[in-house]
N, CA, C and O atoms as CSV, one atom per row, in Angstrom:
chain,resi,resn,atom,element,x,y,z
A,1,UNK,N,N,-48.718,72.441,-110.239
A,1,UNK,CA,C,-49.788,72.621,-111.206
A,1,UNK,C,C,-50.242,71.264,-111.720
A,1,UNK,O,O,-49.503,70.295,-111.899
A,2,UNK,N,N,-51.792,71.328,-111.972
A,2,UNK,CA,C,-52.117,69.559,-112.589
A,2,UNK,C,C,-51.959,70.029,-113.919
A,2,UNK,O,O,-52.018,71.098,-114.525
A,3,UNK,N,N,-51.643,68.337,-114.237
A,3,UNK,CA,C,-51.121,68.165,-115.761
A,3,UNK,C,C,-52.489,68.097,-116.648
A,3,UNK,O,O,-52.558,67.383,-117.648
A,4,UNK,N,N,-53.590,68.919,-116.182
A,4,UNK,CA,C,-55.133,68.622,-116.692
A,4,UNK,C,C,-55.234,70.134,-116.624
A,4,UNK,O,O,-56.214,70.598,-117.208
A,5,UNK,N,N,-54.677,70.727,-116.216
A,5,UNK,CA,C,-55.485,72.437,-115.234
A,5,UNK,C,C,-54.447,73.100,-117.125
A,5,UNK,O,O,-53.440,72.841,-117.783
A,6,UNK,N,N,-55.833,74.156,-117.134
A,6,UNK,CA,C,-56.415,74.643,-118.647
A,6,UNK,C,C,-56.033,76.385,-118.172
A,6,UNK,O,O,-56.874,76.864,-117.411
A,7,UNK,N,N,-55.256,77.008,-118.430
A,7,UNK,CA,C,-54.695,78.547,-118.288
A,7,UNK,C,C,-54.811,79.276,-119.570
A,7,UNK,O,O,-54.225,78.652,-120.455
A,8,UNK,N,N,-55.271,80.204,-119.926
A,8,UNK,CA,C,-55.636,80.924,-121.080
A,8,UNK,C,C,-55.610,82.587,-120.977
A,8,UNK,O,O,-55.999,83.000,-119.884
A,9,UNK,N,N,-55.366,83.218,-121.571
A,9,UNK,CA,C,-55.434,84.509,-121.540
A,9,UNK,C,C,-56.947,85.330,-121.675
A,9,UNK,O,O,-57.708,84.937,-122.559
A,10,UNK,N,N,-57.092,85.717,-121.376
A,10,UNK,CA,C,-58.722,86.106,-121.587
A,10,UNK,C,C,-58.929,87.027,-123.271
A,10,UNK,O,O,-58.349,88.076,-123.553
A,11,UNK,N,N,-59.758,86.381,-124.044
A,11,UNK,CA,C,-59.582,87.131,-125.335
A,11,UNK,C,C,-58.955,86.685,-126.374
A,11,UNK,O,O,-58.951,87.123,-127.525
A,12,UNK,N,N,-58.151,85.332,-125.685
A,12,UNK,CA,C,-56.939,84.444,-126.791
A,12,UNK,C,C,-57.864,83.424,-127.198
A,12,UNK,O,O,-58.700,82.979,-126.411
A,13,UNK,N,N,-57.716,82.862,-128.891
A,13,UNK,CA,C,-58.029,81.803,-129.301
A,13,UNK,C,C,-56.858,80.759,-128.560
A,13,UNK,O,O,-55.714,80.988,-128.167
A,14,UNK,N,N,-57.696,79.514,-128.560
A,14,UNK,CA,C,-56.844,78.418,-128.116
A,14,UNK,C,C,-57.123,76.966,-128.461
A,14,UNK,O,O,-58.325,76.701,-128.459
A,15,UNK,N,N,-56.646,76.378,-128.634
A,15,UNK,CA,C,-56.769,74.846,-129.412
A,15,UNK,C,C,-56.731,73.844,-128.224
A,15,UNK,O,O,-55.697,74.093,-127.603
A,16,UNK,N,N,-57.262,73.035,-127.759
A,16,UNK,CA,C,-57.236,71.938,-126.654
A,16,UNK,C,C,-57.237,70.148,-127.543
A,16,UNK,O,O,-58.177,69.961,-128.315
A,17,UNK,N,N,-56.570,69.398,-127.433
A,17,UNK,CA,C,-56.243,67.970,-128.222
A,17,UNK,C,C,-56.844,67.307,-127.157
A,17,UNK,O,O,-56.692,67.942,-126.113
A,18,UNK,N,N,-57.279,66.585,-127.062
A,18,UNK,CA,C,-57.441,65.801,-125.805
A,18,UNK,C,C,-57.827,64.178,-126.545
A,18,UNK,O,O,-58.554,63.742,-127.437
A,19,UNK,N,N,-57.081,63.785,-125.789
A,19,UNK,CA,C,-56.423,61.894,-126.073
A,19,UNK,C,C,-57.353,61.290,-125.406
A,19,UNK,O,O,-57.524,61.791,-124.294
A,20,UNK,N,N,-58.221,60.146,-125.720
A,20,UNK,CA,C,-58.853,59.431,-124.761
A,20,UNK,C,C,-58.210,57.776,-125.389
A,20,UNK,O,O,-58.243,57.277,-126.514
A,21,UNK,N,N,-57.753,57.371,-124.312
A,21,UNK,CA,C,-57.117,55.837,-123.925
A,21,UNK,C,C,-58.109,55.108,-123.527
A,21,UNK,O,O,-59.235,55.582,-123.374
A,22,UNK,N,N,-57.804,53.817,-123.301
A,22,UNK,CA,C,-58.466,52.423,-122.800
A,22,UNK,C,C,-57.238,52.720,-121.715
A,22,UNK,O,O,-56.229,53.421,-121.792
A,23,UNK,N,N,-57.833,51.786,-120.569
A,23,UNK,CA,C,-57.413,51.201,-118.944
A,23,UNK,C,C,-55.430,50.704,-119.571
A,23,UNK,O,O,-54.357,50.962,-119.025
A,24,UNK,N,N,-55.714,50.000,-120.787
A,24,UNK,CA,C,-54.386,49.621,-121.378
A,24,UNK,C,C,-53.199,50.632,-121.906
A,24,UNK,O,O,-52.003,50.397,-122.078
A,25,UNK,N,N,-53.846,51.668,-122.075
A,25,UNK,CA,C,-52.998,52.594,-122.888
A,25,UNK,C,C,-53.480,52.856,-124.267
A,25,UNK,O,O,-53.499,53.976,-124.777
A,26,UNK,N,N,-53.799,51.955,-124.739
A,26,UNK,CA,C,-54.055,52.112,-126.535
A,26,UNK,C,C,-55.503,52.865,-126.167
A,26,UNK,O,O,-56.233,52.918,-125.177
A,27,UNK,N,N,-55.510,53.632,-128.047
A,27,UNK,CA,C,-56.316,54.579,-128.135
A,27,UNK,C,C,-57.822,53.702,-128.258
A,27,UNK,O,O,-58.131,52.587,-128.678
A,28,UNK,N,N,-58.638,54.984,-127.583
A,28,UNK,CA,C,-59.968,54.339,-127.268
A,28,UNK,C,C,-60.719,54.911,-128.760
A,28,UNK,O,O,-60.588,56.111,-128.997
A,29,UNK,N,N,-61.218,54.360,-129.397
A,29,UNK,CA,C,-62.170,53.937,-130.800
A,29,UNK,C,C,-63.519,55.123,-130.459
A,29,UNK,O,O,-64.442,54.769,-129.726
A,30,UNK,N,N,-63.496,56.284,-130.970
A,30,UNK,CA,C,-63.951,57.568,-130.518
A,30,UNK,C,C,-65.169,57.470,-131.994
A,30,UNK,O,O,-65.859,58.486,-132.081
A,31,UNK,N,N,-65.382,56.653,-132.812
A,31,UNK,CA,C,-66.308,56.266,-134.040
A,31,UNK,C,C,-67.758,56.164,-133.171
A,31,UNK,O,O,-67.969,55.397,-132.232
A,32,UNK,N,N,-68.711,57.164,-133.754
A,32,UNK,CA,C,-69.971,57.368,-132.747
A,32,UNK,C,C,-70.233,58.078,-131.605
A,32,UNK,O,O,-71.257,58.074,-130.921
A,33,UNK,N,N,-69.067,58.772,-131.442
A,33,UNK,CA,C,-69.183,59.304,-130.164
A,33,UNK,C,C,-69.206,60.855,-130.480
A,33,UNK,O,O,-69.085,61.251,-131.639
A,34,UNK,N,N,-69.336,61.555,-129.616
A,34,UNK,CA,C,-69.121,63.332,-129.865
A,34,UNK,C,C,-68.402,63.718,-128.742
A,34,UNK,O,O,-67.916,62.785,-128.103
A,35,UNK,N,N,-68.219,64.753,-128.361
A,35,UNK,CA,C,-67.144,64.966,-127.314
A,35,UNK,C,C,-67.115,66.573,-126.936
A,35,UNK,O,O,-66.906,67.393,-127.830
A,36,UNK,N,N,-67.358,67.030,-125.422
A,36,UNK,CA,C,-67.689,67.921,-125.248
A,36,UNK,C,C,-67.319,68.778,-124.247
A,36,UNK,O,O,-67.034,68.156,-123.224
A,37,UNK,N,N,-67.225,69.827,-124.157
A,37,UNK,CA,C,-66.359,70.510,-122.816
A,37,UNK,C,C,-67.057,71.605,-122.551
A,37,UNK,O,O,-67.458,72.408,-123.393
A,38,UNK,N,N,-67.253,71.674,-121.123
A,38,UNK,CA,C,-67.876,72.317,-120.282
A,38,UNK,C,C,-67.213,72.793,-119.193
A,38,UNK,O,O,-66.444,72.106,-118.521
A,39,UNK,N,N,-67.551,74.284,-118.922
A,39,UNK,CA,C,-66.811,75.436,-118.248
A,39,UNK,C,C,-67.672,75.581,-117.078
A,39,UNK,O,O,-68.849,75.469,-117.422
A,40,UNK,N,N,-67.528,75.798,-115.756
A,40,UNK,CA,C,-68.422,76.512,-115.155
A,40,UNK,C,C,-67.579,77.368,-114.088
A,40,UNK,O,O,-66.356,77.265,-114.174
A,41,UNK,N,N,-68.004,78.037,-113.290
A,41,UNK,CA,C,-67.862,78.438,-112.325
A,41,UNK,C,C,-67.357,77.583,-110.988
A,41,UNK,O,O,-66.244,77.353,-110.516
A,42,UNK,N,N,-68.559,77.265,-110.653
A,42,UNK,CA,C,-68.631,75.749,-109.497
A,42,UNK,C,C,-69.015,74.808,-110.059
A,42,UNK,O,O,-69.683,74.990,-111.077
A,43,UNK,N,N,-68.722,73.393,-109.585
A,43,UNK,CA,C,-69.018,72.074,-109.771
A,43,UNK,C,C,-69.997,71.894,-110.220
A,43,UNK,O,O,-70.224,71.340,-111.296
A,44,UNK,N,N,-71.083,72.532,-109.128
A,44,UNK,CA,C,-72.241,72.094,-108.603
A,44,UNK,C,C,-73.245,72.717,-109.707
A,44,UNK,O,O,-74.397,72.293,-109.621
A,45,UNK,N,N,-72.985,73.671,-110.747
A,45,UNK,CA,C,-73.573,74.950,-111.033
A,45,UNK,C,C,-74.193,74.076,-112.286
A,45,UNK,O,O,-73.394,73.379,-112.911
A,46,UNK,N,N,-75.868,74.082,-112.767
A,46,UNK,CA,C,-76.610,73.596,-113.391
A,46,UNK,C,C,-75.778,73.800,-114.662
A,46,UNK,O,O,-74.992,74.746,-114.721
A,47,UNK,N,N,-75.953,72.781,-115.873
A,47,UNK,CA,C,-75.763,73.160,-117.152
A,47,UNK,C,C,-75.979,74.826,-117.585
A,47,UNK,O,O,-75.294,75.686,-118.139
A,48,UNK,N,N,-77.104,74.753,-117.096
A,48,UNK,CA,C,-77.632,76.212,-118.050
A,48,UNK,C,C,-77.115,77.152,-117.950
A,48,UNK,O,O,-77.127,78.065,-118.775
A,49,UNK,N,N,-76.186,77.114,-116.246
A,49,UNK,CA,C,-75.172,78.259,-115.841
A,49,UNK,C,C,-73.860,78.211,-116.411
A,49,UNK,O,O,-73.055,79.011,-115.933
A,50,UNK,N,N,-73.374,77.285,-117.526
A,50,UNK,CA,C,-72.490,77.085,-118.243
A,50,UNK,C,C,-71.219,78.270,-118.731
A,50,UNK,O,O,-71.235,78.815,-119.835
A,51,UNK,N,N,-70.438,78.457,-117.958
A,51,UNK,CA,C,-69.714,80.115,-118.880
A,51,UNK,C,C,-69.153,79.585,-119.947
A,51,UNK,O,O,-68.623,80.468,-120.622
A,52,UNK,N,N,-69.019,78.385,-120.460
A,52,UNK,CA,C,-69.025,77.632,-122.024
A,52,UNK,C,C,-69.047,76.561,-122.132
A,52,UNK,O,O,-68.424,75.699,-121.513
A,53,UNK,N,N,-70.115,76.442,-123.315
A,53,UNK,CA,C,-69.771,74.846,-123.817
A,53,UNK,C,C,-69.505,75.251,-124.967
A,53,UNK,O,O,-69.763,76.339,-125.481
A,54,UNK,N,N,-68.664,73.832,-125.627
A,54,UNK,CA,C,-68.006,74.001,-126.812
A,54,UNK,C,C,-67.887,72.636,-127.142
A,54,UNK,O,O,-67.303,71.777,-126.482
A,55,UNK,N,N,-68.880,72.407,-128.928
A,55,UNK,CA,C,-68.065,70.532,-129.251
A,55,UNK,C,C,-67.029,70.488,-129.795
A,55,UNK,O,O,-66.634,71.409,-130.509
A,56,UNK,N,N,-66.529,69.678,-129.632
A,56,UNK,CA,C,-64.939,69.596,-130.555
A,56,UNK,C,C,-65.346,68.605,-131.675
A,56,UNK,O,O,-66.457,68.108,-131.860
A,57,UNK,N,N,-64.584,68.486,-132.146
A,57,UNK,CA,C,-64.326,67.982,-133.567
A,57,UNK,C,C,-63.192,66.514,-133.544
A,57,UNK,O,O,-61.963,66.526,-133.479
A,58,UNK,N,N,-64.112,65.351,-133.620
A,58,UNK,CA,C,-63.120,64.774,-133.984
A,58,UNK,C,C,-62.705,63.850,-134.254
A,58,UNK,O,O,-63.402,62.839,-134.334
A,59,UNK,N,N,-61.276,63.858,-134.520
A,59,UNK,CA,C,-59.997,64.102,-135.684
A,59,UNK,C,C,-60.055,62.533,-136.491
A,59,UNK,O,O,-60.476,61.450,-136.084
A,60,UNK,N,N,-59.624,62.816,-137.414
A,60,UNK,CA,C,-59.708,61.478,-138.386
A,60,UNK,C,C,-58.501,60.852,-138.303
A,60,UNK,O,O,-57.382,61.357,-138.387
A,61,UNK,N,N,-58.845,59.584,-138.111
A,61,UNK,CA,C,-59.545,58.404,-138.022
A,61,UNK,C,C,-60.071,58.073,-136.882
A,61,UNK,O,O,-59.113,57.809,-136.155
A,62,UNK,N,N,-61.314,57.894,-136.138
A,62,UNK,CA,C,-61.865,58.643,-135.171
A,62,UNK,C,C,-60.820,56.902,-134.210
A,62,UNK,O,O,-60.806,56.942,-132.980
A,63,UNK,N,N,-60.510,56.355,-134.513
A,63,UNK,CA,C,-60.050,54.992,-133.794
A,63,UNK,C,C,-58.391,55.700,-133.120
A,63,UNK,O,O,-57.818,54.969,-132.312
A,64,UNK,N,N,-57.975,56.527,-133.333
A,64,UNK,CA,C,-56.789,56.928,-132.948
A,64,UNK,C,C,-57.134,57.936,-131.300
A,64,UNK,O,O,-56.284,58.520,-130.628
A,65,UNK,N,N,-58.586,57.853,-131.037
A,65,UNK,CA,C,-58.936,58.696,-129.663
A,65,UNK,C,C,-58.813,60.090,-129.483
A,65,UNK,O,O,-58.903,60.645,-128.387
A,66,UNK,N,N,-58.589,60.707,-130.656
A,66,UNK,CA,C,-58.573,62.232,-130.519
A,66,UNK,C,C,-59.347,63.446,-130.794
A,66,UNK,O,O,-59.943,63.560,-131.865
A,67,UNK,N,N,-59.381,64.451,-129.808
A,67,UNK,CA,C,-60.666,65.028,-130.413
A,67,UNK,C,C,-59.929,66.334,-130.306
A,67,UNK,O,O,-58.880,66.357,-129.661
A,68,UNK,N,N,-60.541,67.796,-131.077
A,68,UNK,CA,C,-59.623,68.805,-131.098
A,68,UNK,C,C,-60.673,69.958,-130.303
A,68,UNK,O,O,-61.822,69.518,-130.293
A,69,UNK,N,N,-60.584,70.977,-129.805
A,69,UNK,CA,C,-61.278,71.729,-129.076
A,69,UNK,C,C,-60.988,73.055,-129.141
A,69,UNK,O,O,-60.296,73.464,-128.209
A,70,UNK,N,N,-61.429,74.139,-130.266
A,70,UNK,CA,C,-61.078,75.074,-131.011
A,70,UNK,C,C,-61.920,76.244,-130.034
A,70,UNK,O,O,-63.146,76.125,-130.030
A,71,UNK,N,N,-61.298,77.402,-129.180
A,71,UNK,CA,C,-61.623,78.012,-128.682
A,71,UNK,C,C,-61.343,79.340,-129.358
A,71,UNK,O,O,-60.183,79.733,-129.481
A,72,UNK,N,N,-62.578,80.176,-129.882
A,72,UNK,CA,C,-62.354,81.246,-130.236
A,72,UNK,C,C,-61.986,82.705,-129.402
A,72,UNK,O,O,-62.587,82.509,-128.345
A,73,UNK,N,N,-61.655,83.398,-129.337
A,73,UNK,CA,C,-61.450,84.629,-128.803
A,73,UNK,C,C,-62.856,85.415,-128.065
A,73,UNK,O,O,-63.000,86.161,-127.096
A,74,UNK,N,N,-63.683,84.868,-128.986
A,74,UNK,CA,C,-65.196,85.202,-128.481
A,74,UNK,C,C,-65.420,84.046,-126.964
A,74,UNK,O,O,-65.871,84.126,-125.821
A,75,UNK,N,N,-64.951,83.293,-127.621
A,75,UNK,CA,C,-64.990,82.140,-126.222
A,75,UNK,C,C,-64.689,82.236,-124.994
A,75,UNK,O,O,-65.415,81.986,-124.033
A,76,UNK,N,N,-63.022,82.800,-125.000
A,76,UNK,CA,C,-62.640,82.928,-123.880
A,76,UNK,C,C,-62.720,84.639,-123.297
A,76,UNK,O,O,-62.396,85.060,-122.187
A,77,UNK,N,N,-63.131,85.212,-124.182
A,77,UNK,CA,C,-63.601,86.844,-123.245
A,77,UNK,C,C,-64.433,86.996,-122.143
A,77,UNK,O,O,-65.095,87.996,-121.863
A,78,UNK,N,N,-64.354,85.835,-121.466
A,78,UNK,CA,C,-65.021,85.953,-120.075
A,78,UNK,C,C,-63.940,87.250,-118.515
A,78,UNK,O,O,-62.901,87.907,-118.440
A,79,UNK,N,N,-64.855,86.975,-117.852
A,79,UNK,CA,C,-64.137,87.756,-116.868
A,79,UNK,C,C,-63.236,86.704,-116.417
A,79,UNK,O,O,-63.607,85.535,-116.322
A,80,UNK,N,N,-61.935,87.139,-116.109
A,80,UNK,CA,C,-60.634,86.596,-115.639
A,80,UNK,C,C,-61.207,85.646,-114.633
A,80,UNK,O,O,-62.391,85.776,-114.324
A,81,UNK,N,N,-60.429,84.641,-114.058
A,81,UNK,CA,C,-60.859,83.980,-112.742
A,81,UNK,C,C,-60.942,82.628,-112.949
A,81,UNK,O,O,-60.999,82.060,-114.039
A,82,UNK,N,N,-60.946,82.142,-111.871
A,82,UNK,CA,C,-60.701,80.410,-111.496
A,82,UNK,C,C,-61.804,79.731,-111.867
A,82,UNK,O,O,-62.791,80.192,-111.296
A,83,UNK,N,N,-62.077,78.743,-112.652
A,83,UNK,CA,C,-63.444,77.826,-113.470
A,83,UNK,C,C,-62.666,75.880,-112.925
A,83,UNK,O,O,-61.761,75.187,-112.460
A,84,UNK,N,N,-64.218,76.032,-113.613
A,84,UNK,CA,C,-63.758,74.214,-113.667
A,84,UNK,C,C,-64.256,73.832,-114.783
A,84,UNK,O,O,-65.219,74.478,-115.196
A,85,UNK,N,N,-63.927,73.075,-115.318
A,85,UNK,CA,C,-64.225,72.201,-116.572
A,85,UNK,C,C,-64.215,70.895,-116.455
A,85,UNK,O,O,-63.489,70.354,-115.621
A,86,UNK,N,N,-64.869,70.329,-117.121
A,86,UNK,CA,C,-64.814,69.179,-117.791
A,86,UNK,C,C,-65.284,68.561,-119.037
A,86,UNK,O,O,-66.389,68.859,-119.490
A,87,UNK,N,N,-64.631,67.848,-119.526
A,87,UNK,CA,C,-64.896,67.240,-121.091
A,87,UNK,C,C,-64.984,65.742,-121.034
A,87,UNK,O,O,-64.242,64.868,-120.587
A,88,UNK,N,N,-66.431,65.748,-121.789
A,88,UNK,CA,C,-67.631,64.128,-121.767
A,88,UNK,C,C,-67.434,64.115,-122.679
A,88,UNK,O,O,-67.342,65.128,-123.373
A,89,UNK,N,N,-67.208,62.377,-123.271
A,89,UNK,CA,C,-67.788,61.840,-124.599
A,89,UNK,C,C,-69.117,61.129,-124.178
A,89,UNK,O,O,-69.456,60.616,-123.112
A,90,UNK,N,N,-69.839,61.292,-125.539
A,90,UNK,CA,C,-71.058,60.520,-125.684
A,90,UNK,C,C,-70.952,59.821,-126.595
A,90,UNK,O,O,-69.987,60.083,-127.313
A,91,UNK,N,N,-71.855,58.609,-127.032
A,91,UNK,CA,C,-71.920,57.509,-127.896
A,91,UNK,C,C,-73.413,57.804,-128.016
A,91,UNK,O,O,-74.308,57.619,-127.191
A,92,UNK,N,N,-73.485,58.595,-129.944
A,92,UNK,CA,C,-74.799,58.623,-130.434
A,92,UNK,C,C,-75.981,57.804,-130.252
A,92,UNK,O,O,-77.170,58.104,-130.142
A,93,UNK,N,N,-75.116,56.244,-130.245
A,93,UNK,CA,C,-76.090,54.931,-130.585
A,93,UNK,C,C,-76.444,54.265,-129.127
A,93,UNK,O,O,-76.640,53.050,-129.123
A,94,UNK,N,N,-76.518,54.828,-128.159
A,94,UNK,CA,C,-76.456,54.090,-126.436
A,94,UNK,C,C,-76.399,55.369,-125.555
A,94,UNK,O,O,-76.467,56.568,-125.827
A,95,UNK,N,N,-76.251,54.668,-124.396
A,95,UNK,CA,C,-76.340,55.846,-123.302
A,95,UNK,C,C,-75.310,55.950,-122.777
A,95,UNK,O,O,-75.359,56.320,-121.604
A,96,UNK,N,N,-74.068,55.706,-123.326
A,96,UNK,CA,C,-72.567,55.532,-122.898
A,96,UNK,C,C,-72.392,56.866,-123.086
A,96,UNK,O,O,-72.510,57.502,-124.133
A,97,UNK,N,N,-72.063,57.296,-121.854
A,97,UNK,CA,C,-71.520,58.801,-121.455
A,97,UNK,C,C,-69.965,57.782,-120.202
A,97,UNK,O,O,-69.772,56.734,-119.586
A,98,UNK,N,N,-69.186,59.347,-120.612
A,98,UNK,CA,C,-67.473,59.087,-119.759
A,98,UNK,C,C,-67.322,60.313,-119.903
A,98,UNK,O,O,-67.584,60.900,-120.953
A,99,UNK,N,N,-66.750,61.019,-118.563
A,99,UNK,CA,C,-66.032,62.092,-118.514
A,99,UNK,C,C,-64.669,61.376,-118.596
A,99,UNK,O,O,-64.219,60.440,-117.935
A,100,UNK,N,N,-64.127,62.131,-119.651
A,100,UNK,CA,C,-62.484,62.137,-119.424
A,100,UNK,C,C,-61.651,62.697,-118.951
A,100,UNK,O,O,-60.473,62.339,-118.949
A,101,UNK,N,N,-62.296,64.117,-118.242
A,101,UNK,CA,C,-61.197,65.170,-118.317
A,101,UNK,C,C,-61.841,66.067,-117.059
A,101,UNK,O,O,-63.066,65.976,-117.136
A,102,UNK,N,N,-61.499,66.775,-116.100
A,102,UNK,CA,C,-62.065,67.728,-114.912
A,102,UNK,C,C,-60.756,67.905,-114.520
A,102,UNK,O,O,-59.775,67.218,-114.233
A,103,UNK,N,N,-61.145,69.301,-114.625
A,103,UNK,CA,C,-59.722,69.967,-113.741
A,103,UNK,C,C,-59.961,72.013,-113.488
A,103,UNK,O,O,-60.861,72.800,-113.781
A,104,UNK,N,N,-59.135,72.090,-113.074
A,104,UNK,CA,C,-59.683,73.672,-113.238
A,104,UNK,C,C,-58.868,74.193,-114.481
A,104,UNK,O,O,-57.816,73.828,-115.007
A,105,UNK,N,N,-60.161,75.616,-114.847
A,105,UNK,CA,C,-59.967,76.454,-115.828
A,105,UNK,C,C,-59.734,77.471,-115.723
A,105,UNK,O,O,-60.680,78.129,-115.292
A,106,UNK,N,N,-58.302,78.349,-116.042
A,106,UNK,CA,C,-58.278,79.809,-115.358
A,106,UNK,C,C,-58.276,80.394,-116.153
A,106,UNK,O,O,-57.380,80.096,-116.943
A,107,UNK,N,N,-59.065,81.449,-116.532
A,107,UNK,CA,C,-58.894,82.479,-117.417
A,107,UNK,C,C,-58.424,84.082,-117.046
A,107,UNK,O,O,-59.181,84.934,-116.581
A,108,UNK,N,N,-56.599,84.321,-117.457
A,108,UNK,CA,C,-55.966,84.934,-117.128
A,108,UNK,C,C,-56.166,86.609,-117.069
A,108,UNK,O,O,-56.651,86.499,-118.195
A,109,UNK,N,N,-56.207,87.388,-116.925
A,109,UNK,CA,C,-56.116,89.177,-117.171
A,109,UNK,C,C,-55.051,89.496,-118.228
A,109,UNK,O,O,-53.845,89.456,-117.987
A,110,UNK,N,N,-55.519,89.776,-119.272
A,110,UNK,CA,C,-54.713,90.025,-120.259
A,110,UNK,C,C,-54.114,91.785,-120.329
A,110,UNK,O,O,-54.331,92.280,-119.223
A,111,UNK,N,N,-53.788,92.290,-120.796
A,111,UNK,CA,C,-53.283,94.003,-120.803
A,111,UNK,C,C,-53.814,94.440,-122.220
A,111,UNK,O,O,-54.028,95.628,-122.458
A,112,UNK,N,N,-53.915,93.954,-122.679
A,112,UNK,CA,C,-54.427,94.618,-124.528
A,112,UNK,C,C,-55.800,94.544,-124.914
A,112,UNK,O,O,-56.178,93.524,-125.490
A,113,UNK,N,N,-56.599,95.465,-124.686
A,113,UNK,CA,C,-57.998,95.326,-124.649
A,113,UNK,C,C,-58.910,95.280,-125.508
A,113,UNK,O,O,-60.115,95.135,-125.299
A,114,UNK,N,N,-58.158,95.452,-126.894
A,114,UNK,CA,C,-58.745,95.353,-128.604
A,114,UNK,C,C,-58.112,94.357,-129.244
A,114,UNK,O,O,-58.369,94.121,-130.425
């Protein structure tokens, strides 16, 4: 299993942290930036075909690189099955875009249907 790949129950809230570093290790200075995660189906599949986007929030002191990614129950009630994701920061003030994060997203078959 990759240490990136995102498993969820279908219907479960879920919390995602995600750390962004410099090439060095130390935390990358996340002040100006927003940060964002995106679900799809296939790779290839336009924004608009999105089965979620979601911004995260984040975390104070934005110089420590962390952002939090609060998935509601409404979120993940998709149909079960294999996704891909990935999560971009942007920088408000420039055109500095970085994906940090791609991996697959599975959203599991749960048994409890209320």
């Amino acid at each position: 299993m990759s240490a990136n790949k995102i498993e969820i129950y279908r219907g479960d809230t879920h919390t995602i942290t995600v750390t962004v570093t410099n090439a060095d290790g130390t935390a990358f200075n996340l002040t100006g930036y927003t940060m964002k995660l995106t679900v799809k189906t296939n790779k290839s599949d336009p924004d608009s075909s999105a089965l979620l986007t979601k911004d995260a929030t984040i975390n104070s002191p934005a110089t420590l690189g962390k952002g939090t990614i609060a998935l509601s129950a409404t979120d993940t009630n998709k149909v079960a099955g294999d996704y891909w994701y990935d999560v971009q920061i942007k920088n408000a003030n420039s055109s500095d875009v970085k994906t940090i994060l791609l991996d697959q997203f599975n959203i599991l078959q749960d048994i409890t249907q209320s």
